[in-house]
Backbone bond lengths (Angstrom), bond angles and torsions (degrees), N, CA, C in turn:
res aa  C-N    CA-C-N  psi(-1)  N-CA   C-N-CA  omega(-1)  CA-C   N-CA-C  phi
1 X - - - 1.443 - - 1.521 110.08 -
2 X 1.547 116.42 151.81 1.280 103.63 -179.08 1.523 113.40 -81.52
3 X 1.557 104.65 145.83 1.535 107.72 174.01 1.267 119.64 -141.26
4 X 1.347 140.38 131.16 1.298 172.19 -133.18 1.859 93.16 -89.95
5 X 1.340 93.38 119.74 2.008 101.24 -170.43 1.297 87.21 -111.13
6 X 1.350 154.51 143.49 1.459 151.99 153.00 1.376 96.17 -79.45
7 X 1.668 151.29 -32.39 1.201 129.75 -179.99 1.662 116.28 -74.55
8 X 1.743 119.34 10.04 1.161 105.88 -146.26 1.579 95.93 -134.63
9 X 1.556 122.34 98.96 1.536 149.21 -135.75 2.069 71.40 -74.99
10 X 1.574 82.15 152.36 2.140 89.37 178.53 1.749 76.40 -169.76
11 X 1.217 125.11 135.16 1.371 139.34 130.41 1.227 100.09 -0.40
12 X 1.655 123.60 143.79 1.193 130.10 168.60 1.243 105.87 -93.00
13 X 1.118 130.22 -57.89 1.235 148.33 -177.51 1.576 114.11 -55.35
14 X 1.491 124.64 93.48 2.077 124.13 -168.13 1.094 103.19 -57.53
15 X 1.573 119.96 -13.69 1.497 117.40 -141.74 2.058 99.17 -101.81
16 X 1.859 112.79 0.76 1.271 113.56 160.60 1.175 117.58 -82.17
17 X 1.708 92.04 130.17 1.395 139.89 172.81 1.675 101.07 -38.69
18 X 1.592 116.92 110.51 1.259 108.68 152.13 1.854 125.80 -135.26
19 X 1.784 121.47 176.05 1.076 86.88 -152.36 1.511 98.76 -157.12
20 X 1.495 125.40 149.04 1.175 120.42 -149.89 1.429 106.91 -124.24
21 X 1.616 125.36 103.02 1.734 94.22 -168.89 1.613 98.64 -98.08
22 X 1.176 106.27 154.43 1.905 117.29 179.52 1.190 103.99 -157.81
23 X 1.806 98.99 159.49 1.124 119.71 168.36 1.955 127.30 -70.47
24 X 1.306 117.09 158.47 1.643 94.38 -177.90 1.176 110.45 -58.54
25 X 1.560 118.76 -58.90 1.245 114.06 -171.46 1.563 113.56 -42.56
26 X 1.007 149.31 -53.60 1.125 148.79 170.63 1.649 116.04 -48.71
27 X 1.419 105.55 -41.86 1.176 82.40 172.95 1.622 127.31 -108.22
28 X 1.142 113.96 28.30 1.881 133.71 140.11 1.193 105.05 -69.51
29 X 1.303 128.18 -36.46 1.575 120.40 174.60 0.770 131.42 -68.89
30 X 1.858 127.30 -13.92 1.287 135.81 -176.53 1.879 91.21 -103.03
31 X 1.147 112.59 -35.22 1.499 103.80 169.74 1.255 135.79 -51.11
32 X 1.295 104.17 -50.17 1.319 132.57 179.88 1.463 115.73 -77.74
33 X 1.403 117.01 -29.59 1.364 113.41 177.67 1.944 105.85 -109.13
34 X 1.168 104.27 -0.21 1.360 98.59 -165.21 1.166 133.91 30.60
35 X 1.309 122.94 55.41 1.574 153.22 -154.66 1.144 102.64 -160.15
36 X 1.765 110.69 124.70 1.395 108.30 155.18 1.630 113.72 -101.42
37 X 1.821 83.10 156.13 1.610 103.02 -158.31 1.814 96.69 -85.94
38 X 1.419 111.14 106.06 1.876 113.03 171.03 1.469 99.09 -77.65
39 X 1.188 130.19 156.80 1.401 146.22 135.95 1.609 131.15 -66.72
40 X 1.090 128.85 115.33 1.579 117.23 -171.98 2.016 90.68 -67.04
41 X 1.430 97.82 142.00 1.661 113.70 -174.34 1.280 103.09 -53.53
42 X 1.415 127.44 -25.18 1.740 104.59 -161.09 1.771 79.61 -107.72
43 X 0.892 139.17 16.75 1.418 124.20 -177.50 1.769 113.53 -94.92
44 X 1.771 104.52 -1.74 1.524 99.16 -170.81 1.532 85.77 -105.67
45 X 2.203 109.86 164.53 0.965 139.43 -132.14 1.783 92.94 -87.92
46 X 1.430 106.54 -7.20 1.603 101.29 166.94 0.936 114.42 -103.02
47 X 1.598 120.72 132.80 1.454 128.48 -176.03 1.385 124.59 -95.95
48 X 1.124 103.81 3.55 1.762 115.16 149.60 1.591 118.07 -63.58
49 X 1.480 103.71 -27.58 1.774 91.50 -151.17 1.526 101.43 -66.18
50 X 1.231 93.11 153.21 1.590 118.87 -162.04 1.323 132.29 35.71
51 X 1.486 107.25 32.00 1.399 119.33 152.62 1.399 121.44 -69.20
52 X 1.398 115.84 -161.38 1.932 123.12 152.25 1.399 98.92 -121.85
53 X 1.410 100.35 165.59 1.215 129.07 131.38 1.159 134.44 -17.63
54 X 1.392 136.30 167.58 1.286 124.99 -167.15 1.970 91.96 -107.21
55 X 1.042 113.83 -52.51 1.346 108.01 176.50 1.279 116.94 -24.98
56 X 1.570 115.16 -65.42 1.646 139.06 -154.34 1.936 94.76 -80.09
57 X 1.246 99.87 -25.56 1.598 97.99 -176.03 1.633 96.56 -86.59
58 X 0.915 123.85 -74.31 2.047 100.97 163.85 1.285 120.24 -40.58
59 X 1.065 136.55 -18.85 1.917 118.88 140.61 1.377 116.94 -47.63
60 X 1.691 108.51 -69.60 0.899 115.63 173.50 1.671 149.83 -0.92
61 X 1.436 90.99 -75.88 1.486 137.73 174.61 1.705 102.84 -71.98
62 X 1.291 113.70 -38.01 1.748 112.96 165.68 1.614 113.32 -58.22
63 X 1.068 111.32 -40.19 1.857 122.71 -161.36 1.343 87.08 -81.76
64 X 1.589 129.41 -46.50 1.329 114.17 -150.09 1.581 115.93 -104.72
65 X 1.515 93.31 27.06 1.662 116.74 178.18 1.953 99.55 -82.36
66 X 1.461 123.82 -17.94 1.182 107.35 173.40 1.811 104.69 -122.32
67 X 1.338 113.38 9.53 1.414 125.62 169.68 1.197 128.16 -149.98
68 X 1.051 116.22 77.30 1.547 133.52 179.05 1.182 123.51 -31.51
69 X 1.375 129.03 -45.03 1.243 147.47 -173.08 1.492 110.17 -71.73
70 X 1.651 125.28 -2.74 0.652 128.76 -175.31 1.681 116.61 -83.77
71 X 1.354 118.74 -38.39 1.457 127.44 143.15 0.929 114.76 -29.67
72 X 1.509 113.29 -64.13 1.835 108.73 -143.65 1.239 82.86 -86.13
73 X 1.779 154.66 -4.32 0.959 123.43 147.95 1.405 137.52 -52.35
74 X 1.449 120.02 -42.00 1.556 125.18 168.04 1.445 119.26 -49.67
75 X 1.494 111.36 -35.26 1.861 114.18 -177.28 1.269 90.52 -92.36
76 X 1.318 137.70 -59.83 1.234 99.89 176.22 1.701 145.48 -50.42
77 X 1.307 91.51 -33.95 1.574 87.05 166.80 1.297 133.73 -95.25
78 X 0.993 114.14 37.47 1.753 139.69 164.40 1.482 107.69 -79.97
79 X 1.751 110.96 -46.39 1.626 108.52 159.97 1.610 141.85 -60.65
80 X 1.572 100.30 -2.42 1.363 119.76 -163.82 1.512 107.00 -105.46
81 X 1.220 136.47 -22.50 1.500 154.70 162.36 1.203 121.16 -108.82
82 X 1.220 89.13 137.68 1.714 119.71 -162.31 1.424 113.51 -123.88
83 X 0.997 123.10 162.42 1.882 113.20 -142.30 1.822 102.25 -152.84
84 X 1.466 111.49 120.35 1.251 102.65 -179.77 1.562 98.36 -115.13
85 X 1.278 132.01 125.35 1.304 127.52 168.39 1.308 139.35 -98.80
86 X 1.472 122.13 136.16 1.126 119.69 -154.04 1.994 110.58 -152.09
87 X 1.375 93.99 133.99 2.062 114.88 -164.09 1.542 85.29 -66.77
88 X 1.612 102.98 140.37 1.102 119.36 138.89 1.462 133.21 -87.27
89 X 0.880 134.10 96.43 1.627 136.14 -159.16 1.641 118.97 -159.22
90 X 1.699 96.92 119.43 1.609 75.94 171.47 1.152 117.93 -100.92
91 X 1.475 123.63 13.47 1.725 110.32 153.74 1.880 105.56 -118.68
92 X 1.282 132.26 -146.51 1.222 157.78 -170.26 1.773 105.69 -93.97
93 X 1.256 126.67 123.27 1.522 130.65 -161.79 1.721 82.87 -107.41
94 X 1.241 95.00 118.58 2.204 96.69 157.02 1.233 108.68 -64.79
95 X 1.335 111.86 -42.88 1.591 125.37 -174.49 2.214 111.42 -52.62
96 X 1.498 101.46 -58.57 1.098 105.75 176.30 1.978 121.40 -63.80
97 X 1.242 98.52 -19.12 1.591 102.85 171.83 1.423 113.01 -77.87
98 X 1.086 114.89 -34.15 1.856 122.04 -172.46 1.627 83.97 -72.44
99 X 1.252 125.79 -55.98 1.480 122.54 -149.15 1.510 111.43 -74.96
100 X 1.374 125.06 -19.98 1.618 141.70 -158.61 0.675 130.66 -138.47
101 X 1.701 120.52 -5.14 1.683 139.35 154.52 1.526 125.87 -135.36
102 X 1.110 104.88 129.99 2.030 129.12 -165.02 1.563 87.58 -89.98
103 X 1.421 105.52 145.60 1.460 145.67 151.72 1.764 97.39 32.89
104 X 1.426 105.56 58.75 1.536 128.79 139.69 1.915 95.99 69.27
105 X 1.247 91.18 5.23 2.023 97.69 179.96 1.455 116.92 -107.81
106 X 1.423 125.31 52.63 1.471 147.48 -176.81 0.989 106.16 -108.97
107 X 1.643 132.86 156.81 1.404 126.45 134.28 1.657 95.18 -123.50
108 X 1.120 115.74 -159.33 1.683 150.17 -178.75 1.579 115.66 -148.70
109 X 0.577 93.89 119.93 1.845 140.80 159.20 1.990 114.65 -63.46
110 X 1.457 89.66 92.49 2.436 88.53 -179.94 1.150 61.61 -136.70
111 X 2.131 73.32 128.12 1.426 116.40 171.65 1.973 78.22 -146.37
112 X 1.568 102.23 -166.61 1.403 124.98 179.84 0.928 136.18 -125.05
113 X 1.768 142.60 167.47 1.197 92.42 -171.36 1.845 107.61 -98.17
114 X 1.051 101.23 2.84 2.072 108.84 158.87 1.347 94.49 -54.37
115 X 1.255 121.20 -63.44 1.604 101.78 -156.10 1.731 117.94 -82.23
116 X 1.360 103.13 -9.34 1.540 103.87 166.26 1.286 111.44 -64.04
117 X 1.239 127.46 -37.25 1.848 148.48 -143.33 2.023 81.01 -89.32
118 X 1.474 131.38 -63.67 0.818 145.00 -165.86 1.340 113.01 -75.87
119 X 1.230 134.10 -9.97 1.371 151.06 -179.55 1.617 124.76 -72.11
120 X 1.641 88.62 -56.56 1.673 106.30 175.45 1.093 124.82 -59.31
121 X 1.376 146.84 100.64 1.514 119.05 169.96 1.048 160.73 -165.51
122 X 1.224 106.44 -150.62 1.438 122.75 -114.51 2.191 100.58 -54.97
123 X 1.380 99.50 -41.41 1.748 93.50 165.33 1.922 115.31 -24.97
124 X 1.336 114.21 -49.36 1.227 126.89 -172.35 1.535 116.37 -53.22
125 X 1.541 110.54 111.44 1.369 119.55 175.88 1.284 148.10 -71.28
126 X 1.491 108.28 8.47 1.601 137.50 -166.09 1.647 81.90 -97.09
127 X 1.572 97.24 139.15 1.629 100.60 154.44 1.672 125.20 -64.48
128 X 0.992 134.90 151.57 1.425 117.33 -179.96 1.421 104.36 -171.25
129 X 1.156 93.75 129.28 1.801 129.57 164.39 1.160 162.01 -57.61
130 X 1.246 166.42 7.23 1.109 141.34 -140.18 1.581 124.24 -93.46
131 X 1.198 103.50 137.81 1.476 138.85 169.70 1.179 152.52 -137.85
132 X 1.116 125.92 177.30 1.784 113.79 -148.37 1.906 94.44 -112.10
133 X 1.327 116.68 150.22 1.482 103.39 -169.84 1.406 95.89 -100.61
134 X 1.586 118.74 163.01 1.542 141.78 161.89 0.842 113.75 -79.06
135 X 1.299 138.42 115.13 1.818 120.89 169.58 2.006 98.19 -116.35
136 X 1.694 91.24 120.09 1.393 104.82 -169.87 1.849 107.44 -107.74
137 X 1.481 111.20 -179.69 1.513 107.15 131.98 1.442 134.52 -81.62
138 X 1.479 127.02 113.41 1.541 129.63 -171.03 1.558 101.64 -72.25
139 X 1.334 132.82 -7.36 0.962 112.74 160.21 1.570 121.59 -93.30
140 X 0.877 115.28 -37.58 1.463 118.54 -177.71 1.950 125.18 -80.57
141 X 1.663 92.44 -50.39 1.600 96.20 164.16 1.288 134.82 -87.19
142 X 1.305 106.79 167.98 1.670 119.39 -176.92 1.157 123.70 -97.32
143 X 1.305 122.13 133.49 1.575 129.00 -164.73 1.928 95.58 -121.97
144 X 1.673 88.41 111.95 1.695 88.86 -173.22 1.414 124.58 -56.78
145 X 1.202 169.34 143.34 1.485 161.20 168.39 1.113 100.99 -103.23
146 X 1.155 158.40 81.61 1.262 160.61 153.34 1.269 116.02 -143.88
147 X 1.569 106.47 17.05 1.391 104.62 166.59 2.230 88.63 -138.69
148 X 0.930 109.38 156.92 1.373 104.29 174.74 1.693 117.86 -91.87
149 X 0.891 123.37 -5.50 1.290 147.74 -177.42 1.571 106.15 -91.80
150 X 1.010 101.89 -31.56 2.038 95.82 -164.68 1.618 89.02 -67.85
151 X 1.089 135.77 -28.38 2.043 105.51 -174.53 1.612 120.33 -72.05
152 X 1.207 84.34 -0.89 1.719 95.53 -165.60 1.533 85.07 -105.23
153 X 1.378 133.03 25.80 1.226 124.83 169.00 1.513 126.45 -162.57
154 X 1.149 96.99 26.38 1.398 126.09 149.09 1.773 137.22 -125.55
155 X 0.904 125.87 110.97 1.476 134.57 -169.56 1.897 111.41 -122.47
156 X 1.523 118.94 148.08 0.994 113.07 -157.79 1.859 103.84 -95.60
157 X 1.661 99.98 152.71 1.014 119.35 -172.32 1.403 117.88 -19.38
158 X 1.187 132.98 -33.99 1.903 135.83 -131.08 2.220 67.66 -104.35
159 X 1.156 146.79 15.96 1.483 122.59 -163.29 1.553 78.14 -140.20
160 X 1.038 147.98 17.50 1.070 167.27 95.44 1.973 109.08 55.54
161 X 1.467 72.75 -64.98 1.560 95.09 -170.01 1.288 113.90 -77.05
162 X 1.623 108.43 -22.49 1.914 100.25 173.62 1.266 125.78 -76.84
163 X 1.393 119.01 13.45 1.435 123.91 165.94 1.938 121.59 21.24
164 X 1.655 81.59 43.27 1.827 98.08 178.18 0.965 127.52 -53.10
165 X 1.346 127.67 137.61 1.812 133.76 138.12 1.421 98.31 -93.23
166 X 1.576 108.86 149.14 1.760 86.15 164.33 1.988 82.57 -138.19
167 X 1.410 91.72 173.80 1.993 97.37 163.61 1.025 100.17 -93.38
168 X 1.337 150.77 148.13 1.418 150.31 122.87 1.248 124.40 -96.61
169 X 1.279 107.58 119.88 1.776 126.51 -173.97 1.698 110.22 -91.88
170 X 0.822 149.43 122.53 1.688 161.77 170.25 1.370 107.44 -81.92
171 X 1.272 147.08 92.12 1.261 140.90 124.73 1.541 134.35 -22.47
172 X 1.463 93.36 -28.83 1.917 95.48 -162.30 1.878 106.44 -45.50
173 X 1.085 139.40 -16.39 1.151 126.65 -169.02 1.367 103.66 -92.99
174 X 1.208 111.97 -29.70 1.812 116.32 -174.00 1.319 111.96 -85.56
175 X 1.442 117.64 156.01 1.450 122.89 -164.64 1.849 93.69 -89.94
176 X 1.512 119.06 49.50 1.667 99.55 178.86 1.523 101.00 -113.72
177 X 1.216 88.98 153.12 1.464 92.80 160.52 1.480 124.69 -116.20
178 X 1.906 110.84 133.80 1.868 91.09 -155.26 2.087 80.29 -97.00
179 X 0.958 91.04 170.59 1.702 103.84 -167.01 1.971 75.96 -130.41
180 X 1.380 130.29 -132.60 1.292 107.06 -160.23 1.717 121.08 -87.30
181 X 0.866 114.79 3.38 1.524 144.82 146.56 1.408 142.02 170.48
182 X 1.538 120.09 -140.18 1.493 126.40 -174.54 0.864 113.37 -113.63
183 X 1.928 133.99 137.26 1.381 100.32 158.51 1.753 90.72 -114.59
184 X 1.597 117.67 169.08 1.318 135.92 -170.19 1.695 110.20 -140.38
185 X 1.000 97.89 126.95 1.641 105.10 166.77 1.442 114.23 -50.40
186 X 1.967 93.38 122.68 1.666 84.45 164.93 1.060 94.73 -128.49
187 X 1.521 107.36 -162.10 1.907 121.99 -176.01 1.901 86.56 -110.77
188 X 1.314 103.69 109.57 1.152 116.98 162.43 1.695 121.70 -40.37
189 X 1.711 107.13 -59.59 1.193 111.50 -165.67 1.440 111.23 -79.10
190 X 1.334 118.16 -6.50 1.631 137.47 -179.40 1.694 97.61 -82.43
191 X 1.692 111.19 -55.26 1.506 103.07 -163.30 1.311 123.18 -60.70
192 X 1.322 127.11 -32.00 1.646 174.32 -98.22 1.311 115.96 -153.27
193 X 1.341 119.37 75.10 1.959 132.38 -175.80 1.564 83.25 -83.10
194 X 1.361 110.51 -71.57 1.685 114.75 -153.57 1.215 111.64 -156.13
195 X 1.605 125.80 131.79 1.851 134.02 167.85 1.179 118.08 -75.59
196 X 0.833 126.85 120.15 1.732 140.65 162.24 1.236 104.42 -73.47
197 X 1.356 116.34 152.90 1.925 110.08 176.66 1.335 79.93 -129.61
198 X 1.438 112.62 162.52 1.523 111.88 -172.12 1.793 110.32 -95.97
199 X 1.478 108.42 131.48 1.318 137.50 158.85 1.292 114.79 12.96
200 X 1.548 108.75 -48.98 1.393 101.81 -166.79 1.804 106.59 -114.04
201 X 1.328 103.74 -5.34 1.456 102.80 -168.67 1.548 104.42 -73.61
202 X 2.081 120.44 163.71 0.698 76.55 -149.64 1.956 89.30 -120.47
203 X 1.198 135.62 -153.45 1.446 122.77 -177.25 1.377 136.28 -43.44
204 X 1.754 116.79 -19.11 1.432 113.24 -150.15 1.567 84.83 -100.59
205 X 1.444 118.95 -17.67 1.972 130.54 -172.28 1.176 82.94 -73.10
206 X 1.615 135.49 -68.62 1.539 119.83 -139.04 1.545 101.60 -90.45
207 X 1.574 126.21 -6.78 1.287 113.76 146.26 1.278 148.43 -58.14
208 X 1.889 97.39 -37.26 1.318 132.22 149.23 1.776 129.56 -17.18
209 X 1.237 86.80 -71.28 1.732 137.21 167.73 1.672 116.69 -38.26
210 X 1.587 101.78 -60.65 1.664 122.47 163.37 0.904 102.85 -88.00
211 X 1.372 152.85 -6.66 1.625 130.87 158.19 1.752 115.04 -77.99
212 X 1.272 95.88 -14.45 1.980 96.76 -164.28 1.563 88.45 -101.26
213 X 1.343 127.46 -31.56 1.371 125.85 156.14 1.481 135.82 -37.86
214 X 1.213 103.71 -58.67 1.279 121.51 152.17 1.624 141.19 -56.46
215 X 1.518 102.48 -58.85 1.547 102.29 146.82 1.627 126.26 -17.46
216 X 1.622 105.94 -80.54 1.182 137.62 169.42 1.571 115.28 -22.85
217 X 1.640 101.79 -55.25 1.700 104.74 -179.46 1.584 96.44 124.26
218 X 1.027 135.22 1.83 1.173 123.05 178.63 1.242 122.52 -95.91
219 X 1.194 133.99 158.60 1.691 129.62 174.41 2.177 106.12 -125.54
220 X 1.453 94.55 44.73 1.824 64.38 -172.40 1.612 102.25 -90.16
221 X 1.504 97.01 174.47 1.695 98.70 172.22 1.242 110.13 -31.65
222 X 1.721 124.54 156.03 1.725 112.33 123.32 1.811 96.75 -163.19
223 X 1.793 79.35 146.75 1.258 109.39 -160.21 1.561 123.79 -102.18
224 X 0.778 168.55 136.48 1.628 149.15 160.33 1.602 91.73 -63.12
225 X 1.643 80.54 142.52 1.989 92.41 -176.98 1.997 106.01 -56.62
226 X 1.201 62.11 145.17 2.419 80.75 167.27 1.748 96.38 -47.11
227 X 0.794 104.70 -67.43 1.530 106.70 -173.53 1.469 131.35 -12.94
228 X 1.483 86.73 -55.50 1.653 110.69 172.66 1.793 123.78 -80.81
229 X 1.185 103.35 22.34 1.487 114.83 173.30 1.576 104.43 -48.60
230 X 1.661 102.70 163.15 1.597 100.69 150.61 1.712 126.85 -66.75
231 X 1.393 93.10 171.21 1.371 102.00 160.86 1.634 122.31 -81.34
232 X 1.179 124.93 166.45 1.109 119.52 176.72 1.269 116.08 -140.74
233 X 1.362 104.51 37.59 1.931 114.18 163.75 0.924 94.43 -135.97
């Protein structure tokens, strides 16, 4: 269930805009299964995630000169959290569509972060999170350890541009093992403000789109992205 971390920075304000870009297939899968799909942390394409810093890792490596196990706790528990990611934006990123949807057949997903918080739930026995990420220098700054959660919420400067929230779910108490991740019950009609169809796709998809919507049982908005407005000369 989700629960409220005081070390763990989130927008004050529920009412920021956040935003999910995907493929259809993927996102029939969250329809259809009403489950969102986490990522186990070491399974995404940066190989930092949920490491430290270089500073905090020469702490590190000091403490665990009379307890070893103290390492192989951090790599090991990189397999134990699972990671849902999500844009901070209060309009539509060009940038995030090129990066998160193939051959003009994407939409996006704005929801908030109230309705993410309200989404998860609460039946669900995994600890779980959400928070806003740090993007530092890994060579120069310090990534605190005194919370187990902070590596999974810091990422280095050059990612800049993904202006993340993500959920993070903890397994470590449960006997599972995630292989490439989790999925978790959400409230569909909670996660789900409004669909974007992507920019370039072209009428017969985003009809497509509202027919499998409908099918399904759902009624939420969907829009053709801002992007694709008219001209006005």
């Amino acid at each position: 269930m989700y629960q409220n971390n005081p070390n763990i920075k989130l927008p004050e304000n529920t009412e920021t805009i956040v935003w999910k870009y995907l493929d259809l297939s993927k996102f029939l899968d969250l329809l259809l299964s009403q489950k969102l799909f986490m990522s186990r942390s070491d399974k995404f394409e940066d190989q930092y995630e949920g490491t430290f810093s270089e500073p905090t890792y020469e702490e590190i490596k000091k403490l665990a000169i009379d307890n070893p196990d103290f390492i192989n706790y951090y790599k090991t528990h990189r397999e134990k959290v699972a990671i849902s990611s999500w844009h901070i934006n209060e309009y539509e990123s060009f940038a995030m569509w090129q990066i998160f949807t193939q051959n003009s057949e994407g939409l996006a997903i704005q929801s908030t972060i109230g309705r993410l918080q309200k989404a998860l739930h609460p039946e669900t026995n995994f600890k779980q999170y959400i928070g806003e990420v740090n993007y530092i220098d890994y060579k120069k700054e310090y990534i605190p350890f005194d919370d187990t959660f902070f590596p999974f919420l810091f990422k280095r400067k050059s990612f800049q541009y993904e202006r993340e929230v993500r959920v993070i779910t903890d397994v470590s108490n449960d006997n599972i093992k995630l292989n490439d991740g989790l999925k978790i019950n959400v409230d569909i009609n909670q996660l789900i403000e409004k669909i974007y169809i992507h920019p370039k796709s072209e009428n017969w998809y985003k009809n497509l789109v509202i027919e499998l919507v409908k099918q399904l049982g759902f009624d939420f908005t969907i829009e053709k992205s801002d992007l694709e407005s008219d001209i006005l000369i």
